[in-house]
C-alpha angles and dihedrals in degrees: 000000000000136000100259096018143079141162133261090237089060102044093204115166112234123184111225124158123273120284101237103185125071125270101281090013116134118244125325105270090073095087090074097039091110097061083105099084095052102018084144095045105115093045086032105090112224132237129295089211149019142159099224129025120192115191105192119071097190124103094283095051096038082048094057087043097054090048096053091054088050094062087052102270125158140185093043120155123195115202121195118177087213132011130320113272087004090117128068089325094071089061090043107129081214098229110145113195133188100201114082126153095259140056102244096034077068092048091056097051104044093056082045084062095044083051101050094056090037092059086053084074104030093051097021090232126139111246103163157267143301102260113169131217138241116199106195077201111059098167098078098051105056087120122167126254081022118129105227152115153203118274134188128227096258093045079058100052095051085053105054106010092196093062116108096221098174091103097046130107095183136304139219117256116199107198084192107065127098150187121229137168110262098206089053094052088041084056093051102047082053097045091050091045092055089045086065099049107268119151112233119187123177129197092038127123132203116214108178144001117232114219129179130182086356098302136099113256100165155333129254115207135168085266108048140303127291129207112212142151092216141055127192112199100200101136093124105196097028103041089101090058094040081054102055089041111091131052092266103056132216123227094216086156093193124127127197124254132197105237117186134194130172126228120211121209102244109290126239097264091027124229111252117235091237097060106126114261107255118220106187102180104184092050087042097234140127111186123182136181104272117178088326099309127060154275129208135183129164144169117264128212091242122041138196110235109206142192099024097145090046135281148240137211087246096054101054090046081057098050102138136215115262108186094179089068098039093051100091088050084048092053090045089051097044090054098048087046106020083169097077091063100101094039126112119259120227109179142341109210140207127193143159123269118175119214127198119219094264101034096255131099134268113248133153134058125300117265119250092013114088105213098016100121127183132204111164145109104066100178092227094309112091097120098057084034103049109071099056088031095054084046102055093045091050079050081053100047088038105046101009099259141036129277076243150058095247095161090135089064103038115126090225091061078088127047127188096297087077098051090086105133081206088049102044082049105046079043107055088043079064098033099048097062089046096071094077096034130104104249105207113209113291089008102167126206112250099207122072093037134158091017093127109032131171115237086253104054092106090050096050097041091063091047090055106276113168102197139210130187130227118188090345090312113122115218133173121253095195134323120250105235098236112268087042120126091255091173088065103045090058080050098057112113120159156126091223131063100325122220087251093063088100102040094050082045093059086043094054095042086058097051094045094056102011144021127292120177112217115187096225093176092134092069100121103241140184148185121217118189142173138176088232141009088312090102104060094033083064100049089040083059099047100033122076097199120060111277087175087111133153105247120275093036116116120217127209110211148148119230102224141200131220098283087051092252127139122284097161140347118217149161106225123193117202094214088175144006087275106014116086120179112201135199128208135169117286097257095045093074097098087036104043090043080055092056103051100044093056095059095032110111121235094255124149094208097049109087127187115186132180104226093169097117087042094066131064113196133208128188115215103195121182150047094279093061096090095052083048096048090041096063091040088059114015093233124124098255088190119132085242088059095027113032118201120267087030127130130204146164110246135159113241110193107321097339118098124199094031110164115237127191132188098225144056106205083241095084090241128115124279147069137276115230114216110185146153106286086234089066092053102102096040089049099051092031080058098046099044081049100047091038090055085095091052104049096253120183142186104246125180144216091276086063086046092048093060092038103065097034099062084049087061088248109154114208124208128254084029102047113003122052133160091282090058108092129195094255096049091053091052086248102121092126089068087066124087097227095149094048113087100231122116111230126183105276100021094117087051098051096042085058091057097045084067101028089048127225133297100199134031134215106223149182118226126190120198132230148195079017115152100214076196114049103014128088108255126238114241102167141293089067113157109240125207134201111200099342090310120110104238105163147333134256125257108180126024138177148132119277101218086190092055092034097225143081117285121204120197109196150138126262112202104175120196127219117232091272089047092249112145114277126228094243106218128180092238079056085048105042094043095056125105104220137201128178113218106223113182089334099309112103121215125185131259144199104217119204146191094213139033115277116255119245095237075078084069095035092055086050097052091046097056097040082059089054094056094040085045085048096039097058090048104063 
């Protein structure tokens, strides 16, 4: 064997030095291959002044930086403390893939794709090349708007010879998919940027970001101070710590990973550039052509968290091998590709890759700092990520928001609570093996639990709570009935009839012809007071619907933007002439709170307060509510004494001021309890005992999903984001056209009262679904109208009242030249649906409005009369 090298059959650790260029890269001197652009940098003084300032040279900050040029931006000044692409980009395998688990992460790469070959022309630089990829698990990519098919085991193995394809059943080829260098992307993306008149500077360091009245006046860096209007968080593996490094701190709730992948020597029939990438998820590995042998990375089962107390540029050029802890992915690797076991090693590498708490990246800008921007996390796939990435934040920065709905990787999606150190690192040792592992429908993190509770956790868990958690909240998804196999309920893990089918179906039962109690304390909530009319001025601008209200209403409304799309969706109670206290969804609370304060006016006398962890909240849902609310406070609860959508102080046992509301968010009837955390225990202590006679029950999220799904209710966050409008959700009632107040959005939505809409909000009933056999839908089903694919499901569960499974989606319908399509209801009501579930389409009646009960009542009915017939006979 020769002196530097060994085989993979022998597993000998060799010391060689550190590979310095990306995977696919040409030799090492490339990564500096940019210093021409700022070859006088560290002598060079920088600029007194700018109107952007980006900190990250790597892929993800020069992509920001070209697309802000491109919409026409100037004076902008990119800082990196090294050299450009020496970070994290450097290490980068150079796989970009299409398929990602959501829409716009799609989105993003696939315009990342289109980039990448586009720059080749525009710079005249070399990216890359078209490498396609095999998925030995085809089942979970089969992603919408993709280009791929279906493969068997024999087409795989003429595409890619080295390939053991004894255990396959099949796997996914996307023709789409290719391998680049990252360094010379990296290098394009800079080269056209500087074309265009962007300032790069390497070998500088920011070390804090000066705000001042909540907005971003300048950067300090190691060379001088900066004035800017604009700040560009794109430091990668250190924007956790940029974050935390001037007086007003950043929640960027990202940790560091080691990440490893091995490089061959070329083989003996080397392997062509063009062979397809090879995922292979259940043995954890990606492998892709280098240099005519391989590399091959993975995602292990344990991983080794780094950097927790903090990093240097000098620690992560020392990271070392470590072949005990590769050698699960080796083996992996060896049995997918037994042919490699007799081939030279040339390096194992480890390098740096940061994860966010979810999995997705951090995007948007910061709450409660105007100008401070983030793009970073990107959970090892900022190459296939940065190009679109970097184009919808320069849209943001530019217009004020995105081409796209990109709630899921909005920054504001976190708040504080998930800027633990202890948390980020017990968290990315969970989130980093999930990415090639098959997530099965309301699947929950184990790590970072119980650190929001409700007062009555304890209390719950003993009576058979399974939680789940929601922006660090725990709630409970239903409770286990005691004798019940609890150990295989928290097992149960499928896309069929789940265990808890049973259990949901009691819960909802109850709350159909009884009483349930569901804590509901994670709901986000706010008071908003004045000492004048400032208060509800405020709330007139930012609410669609009328909040003029006489005290003790309740008013349903969405909070909208400029294009009439949904900011927030809330629930707000005028308690007084100028008090209002609002309701949003649970995950709204760091965004909604944004979006308040910023158009909120300086006004002394104009107070918004977060009350969320003030107020425990109990939902009373039934017919039998009012009986038990009655005895607990000796008042008439009947609709003629308490009207729905009212609010009033009342005292419920011994506690007095307690909060009750006439609705459930369900669209059944009952009440909501808001009351001093403090109260909580003896409340609900009271209820359980008096709605003993009237067969009360704990329920859980899981009951109120179905619930109001099968009412037609949309939900933010799931059905409704800042691109859903009033009118295409069928809830123009709920805006005040015929008041004469002008509202954010209301010149949007007048346009589309007379242009029409584009896309509709439905309901779609399945049929000839067997709850039994058939895979279930969860949401993200394609949905067809006569053959032809018009929209994607959002919401999706079984109606135990109808008996049958209930999709909420969007149908966005295109005219013959694609162009977008005016959605009517005639257009609605004369399609023939079905709704595509695992690649088996069932029919569907789709519908404007919720089904009417009679629709159960004439089942059940005629389910009677078969029983009645069968035992007859």
């Amino acid at each position: 064997m020769r002196s530097g090298a060994c085989s993979i059959r022998a597993l000998a650790p060799v010391l060689l030095r550190r590979w310095l260029c990306g995977a696919g890269a040409r030799p090492a001197h490339l990564c500096g291959s940019v210093r021409f652009l700022s070859t006088d940098s560290v002598s060079a003084a920088l600029p007194a002044r700018a109107r952007v300032v980006i900190c990250g040279g790597g892929i993800v900050g020069t992509s920001v930086a070209y697309h802000l040029v491109k919409l026409g931006w100037t004076e902008i000044v990119l800082l990196e403390q090294g050299r450009l692409g020496a970070g994290t980009t450097r290490f980068c395998a150079g796989i970009v893939s299409v398929a990602k688990p959501l829409s716009v992460e799609s989105k993003m790469a696939d315009y990342s794709n289109a980039l990448y070959e586009r720059l080749e022309e525009e710079t005249g630089v070399k990216t890359g090349e078209k490498s396609p990829s095999l998925h030995s698990r085809p089942s979970l990519k089969l992603v919408l708007g993709v280009s791929c098919n279906v493969i068997k085991p024999k087409d795989v193995a003429r595409l890619h010879p080295l390939v053991n394809i004894h255990d396959l059943v099949g796997a996914l080829h996307l023709p789409g998919d290719c391998v680049v260098s990252p360094p010379d992307v990296n290098h394009a993306l800079a080269v056209a940027s500087a074309a265009h008149g962007v300032q790069i500077y390497e070998h500088t360091s920011v070390n804090h970001v000066v705000v001042k009245k909540g907005h971003v006046t300048a950067v300090e860096t190691d060379r001088g101070s900066i004035e800017c209007e604009y700040f560009v968080n794109c430091a990668g593996q250190w924007a956790y710590e940029l974050g935390q490094s001037g007086e007003v701190k950043v929640s960027v709730p990202l940790h560091g990973c080691e990440h490893f992948y091995l490089l061959t020597k070329p083989l003996s029939e080397p392997v062509q550039n063009d062979s397809p990438v090879l995922i292979d998820m259940d043995g954890r590995i990606y492998a892709r052509a280098w240099h005519g042998g391989i590399l091959s990375g993975g995602f292990e089962k344990n991983p080794k968290p780094i950097f927790t107390e903090g990093r240097n540029q000098l620690e992560i050029q020392n990271m070392q091998e470590d072949w005990d802890h590769f050698e699960p992915m080796l083996s992996a690797l060896l049995r997918r590709m037994p042919g490699l076991e007799s081939c030279e090693i040339q390096q194992l590498v480890n390098c740096p890759e940061s994860f966010t708490p979810d999995m997705r990246c951090l995007m948007g800008e910061t709450p409660g700092i105007y100008g401070y921007f983030v793009l970073a996390g990107m959970n090892s796939s900022g190459l296939s990520f940065a190009g679109g990435a970097g184009k919808y934040l320069a849209e943001w920065i530019t217009y004020g928001y995105p081409s796209t709905s990109v709630w899921h990787l909005d920054i504001k999606r976190f708040g504080n609570l998930q800027s633990s150190r202890t948390f980020l690192r017990h968290r990315v040792m969970e989130v980093m093996p999930l990415l090639y592992e098959l997530k099965v429908p309301r699947w929950d993190f184990q790590t970072g639990r119980q650190l929001r509770t409700s007062p009555l956790y304890d209390r719950l868990d003993t009576q058979g709570a399974r939680w789940m958690e929601k922006h660090g909240f725990e709630r409970a998804k239903y409770f286990v009935p005691a004798g019940k196999d609890l150990l295989a309920l928290d097992q149960s893990k499928t896309f069929y009839k789940p265990d808890w089918f049973d259990i949901v179906g009691a819960e909802v039962k109850c709350c159909k012809e009884a009483v349930c109690v569901i804590d509901m304390s994670s709901f986000t909530k706010f008071e908003l007071t004045s000492a004048g009319d400032q208060a509800l001025q405020l709330l007139q601008r930012l609410c669609a619907n009328d909040l003029d209200v006489p005290v003790g209403h309740i008013v349903h409304t969405g909070m909208l933007n400029q294009r009439g799309g949904y900011e927030n969706d809330c629930s707000v109670v005028r308690l007084s002439k100028n008090s209002f206290f609002i309701i949003s969804p649970t995950d709204q609370q760091v965004h909604c709170w944004s979006w308040i304060k910023k158009h909120m006016p300086s006004d002394p006398q104009l107070h918004l307060e977060d009350v969320s962890w003030k107020y425990t909240a109990l939902n009373l849902i039934g017919p039998r509510a009012m009986d038990v609310l009655s005895e607990l406070s000796y008042v008439s609860m009947t609709p003629e004494h308490f009207p729905s959508l009212f609010c009033k102080e009342m005292s419920v046992g011994y506690a007095n001021g307690i909060r009750v509301m006439s609705m459930t968010h369900t669209g059944e009837p009952g009440f909501m309890l808001y009351m001093p955390i403090e109260y909580a225990l003896h409340v609900y202590n009271e209820v359980m005992s008096v709605g003993q006679k009237y067969g009360i029950r704990n329920a859980g999220y899981y009951a109120l999903r179905s619930l109001r799904i099968e009412k037609f209710f949309a939900f933010w966050g799931q059905d409704l984001d800042s691109f859903t409008t009033p009118l295409e959700c069928g809830r123009e009632f709920r805006v005040k056209f015929d008041k004469d107040t002008d509202f954010l959005g209301r010149d949007a939505l007048l346009r589309q009262r007379v242009e029409g809409v584009t896309r509709r909000f439905v309901m779609l009933v399945l049929e000839d679904h067997d709850t039994e056999l058939d895979v279930w839908p969860w949401w993200g089903e394609p949905i067809y109208r006569n053959g032809e694919l018009v929209g994607v499901t959002t919401s999706s569960a079984y109606s135990y009242t109808l008996q049958r499974h209930v999709c909420l989606g969007f149908l966005s319908p295109t005219n013959t030249d694609g162009s977008p399509a005016v959605v009517t209801a005639d257009f609605i009501n004369r399609g023939d649906y079905e709704v595509d579930i695992a690649g088996q389409k069932f029919p569907a009646k789709a519908k404007l409005y919720p089904f009417s009960s009679l629709f159960a009542q004439q089942k059940r009915r005629k389910d009677n009369m078969e029983l009645s017939n069968f035992q007859s006979k």
